[in-house]
C-alpha positions as CSV (number, residue, x, y, z in Angstrom):
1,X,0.0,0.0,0.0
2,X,2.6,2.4,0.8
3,X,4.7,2.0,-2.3
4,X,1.2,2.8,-4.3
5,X,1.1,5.8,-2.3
6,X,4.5,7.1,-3.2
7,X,4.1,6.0,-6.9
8,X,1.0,8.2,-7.2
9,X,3.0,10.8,-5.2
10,X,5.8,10.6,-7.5
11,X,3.6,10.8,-10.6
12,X,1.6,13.4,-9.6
13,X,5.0,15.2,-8.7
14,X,6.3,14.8,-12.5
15,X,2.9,15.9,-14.4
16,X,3.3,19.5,-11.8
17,X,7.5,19.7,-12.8
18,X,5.8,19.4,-16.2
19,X,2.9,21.4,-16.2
20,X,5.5,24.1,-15.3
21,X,7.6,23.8,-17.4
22,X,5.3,23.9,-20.3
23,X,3.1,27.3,-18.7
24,X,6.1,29.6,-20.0
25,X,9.5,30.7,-19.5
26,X,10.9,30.4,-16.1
27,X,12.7,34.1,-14.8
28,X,15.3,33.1,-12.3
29,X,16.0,30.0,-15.1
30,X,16.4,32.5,-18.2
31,X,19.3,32.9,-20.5
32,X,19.0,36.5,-20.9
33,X,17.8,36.9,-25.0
34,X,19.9,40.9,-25.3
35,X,22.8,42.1,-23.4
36,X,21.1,44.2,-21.1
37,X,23.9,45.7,-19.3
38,X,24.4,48.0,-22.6
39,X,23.1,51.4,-22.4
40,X,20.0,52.5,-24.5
41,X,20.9,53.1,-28.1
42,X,21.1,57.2,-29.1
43,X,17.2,57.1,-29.8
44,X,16.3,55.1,-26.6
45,X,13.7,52.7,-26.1
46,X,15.8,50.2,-28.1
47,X,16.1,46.2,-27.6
48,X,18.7,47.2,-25.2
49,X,16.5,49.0,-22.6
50,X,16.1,46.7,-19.6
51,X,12.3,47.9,-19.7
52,X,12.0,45.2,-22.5
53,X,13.9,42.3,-20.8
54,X,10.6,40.2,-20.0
55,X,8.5,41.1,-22.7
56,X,11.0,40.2,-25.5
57,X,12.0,37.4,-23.5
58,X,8.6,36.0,-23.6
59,X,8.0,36.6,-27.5
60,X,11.1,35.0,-28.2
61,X,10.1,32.0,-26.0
62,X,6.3,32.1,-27.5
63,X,7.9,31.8,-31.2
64,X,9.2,28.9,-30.4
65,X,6.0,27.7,-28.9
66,X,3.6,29.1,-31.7
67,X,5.6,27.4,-34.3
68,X,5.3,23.6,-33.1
69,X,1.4,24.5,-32.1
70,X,1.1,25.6,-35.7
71,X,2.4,22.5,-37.2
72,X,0.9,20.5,-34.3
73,X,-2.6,21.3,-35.2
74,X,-2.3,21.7,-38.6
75,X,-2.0,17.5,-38.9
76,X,-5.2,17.0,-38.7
77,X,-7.4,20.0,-40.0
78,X,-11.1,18.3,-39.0
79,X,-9.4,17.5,-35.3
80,X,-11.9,19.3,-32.7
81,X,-10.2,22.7,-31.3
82,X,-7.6,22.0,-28.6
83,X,-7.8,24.7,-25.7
84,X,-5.3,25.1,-22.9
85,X,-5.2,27.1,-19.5
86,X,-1.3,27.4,-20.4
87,X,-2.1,29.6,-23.7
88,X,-4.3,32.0,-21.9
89,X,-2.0,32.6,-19.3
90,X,0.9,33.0,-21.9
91,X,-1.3,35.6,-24.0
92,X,-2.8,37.2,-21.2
93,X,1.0,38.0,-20.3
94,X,2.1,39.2,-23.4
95,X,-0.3,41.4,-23.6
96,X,-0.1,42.8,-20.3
97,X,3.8,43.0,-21.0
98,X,3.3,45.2,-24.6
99,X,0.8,47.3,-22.4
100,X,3.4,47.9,-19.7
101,X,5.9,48.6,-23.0
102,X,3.6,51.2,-23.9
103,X,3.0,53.0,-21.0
104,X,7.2,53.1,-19.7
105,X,7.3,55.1,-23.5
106,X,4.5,57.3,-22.8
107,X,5.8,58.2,-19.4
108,X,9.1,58.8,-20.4
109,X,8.3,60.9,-23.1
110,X,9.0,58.2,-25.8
111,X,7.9,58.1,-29.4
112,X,4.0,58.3,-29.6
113,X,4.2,56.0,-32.1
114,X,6.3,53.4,-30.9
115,X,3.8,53.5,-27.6
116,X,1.0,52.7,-30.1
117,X,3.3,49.7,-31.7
118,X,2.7,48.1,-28.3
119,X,-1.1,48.6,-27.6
120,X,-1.4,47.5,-31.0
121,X,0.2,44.1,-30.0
122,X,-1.4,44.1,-26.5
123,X,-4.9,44.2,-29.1
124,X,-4.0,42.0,-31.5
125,X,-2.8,39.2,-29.1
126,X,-6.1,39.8,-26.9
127,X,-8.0,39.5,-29.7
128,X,-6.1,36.2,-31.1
129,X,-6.6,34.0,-28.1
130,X,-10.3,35.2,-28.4
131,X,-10.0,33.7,-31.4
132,X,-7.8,30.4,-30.4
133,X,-10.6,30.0,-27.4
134,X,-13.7,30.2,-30.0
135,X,-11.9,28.2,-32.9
136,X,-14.0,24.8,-33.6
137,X,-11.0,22.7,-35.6
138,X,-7.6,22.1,-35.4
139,X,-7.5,24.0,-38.7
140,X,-8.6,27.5,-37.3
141,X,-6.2,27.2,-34.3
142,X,-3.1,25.9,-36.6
143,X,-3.7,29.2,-38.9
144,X,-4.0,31.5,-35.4
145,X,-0.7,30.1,-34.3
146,X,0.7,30.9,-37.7
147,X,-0.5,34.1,-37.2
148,X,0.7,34.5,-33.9
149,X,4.9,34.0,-34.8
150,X,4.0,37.3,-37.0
151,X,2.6,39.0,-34.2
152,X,5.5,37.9,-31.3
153,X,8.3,38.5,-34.1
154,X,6.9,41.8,-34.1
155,X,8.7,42.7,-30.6
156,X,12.4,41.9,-32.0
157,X,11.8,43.8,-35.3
158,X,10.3,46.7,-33.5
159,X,13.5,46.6,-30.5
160,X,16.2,46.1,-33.4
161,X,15.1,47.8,-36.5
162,X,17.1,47.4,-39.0
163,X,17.2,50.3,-41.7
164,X,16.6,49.2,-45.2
165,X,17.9,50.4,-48.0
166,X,16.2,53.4,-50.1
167,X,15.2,51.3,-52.7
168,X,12.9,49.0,-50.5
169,X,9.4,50.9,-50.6
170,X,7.1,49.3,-48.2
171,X,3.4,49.8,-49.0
172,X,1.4,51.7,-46.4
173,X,-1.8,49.7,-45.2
174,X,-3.7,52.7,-43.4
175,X,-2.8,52.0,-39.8
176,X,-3.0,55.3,-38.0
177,X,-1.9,55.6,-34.4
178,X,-3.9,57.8,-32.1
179,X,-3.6,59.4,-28.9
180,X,-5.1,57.1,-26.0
């Protein structure tokens, strides 16, 4: 009886080590992603501001993640939705994160348009685990994973922009930013 007892104690032991491992990136276990003892590039608010740390930390971690649950879902297209307590959490936090990105610009007198970058990520990713939570197939989900590397890319670009040369015209989709 007693060795049952442990077994189920030592089972149930390895599904929680499990479970958290798989609900996101650990802090105190991190590589740090950037340098952050550099000081802020000449325009500020770059990838090397400590201000960023956890938030391109986490996109870099949810890439990873988004990609396998893009292929992972896209195997079988008819499958019933998957949904998991894990992926709210994770989106809940990035948004929460590009909100907080937002508002350290704002109050320190950052680009207004770099601040809206942010809330424009906080939105999207609120609105794409609305969308993962009332997808019906597999199909849906795989194609808002796929969706979701764009949007959690999104941090790097904006933190380390690379100029492009002259000749490279992108095309202007109407996005305004406004004043909140």
């Amino acid at each position: 009886m007693y060795k049952i007892i442990l077994a189920i104690a030592v089972l149930i032991f390895s599904i929680f080590v499990w479970w958290l491992g798989s609900v996101g990136p650990q802090s105190n276990s991190t590589v740090p992603i950037v340098d952050l003892s550099k000081t802020s590039d000449a325009q500020g608010f770059g990838g090397d501001d400590p201000a960023f740390g956890e938030l391109l930390a986490l996109s870099d971690w949810l890439i990873t993640k988004a990609e396998r649950k893009a292929a992972a879902t896209g195997r079988d297209p008819r499958a019933e939705a998957e949904r998991s307590k894990a992926t709210k959490i994770v989106f809940k936090k990035f948004s929460k994160l590009a909100r907080k990105a937002a508002i350290y610009i704002d109050s320190n007198d950052g680009p207004n348009d770099l601040a809206c970058i942010f809330r424009g990520m906080a939105e999207d990713a609120d609105k794409q685990l609305a969308d993962l939570l009332n997808s019906k197939t597999q199909a849906e989900q795989s194609r808002i994973w796929s969706e979701a590397v764009y949007l959690f890319s999104d941090v790097r670009a904006v933190l380390f922009p690379v100029e492009l040369p002259p000749e490279v015209d992108l095309p202007y989709n109407g996005e305004t930013c406004s004043a909140e």
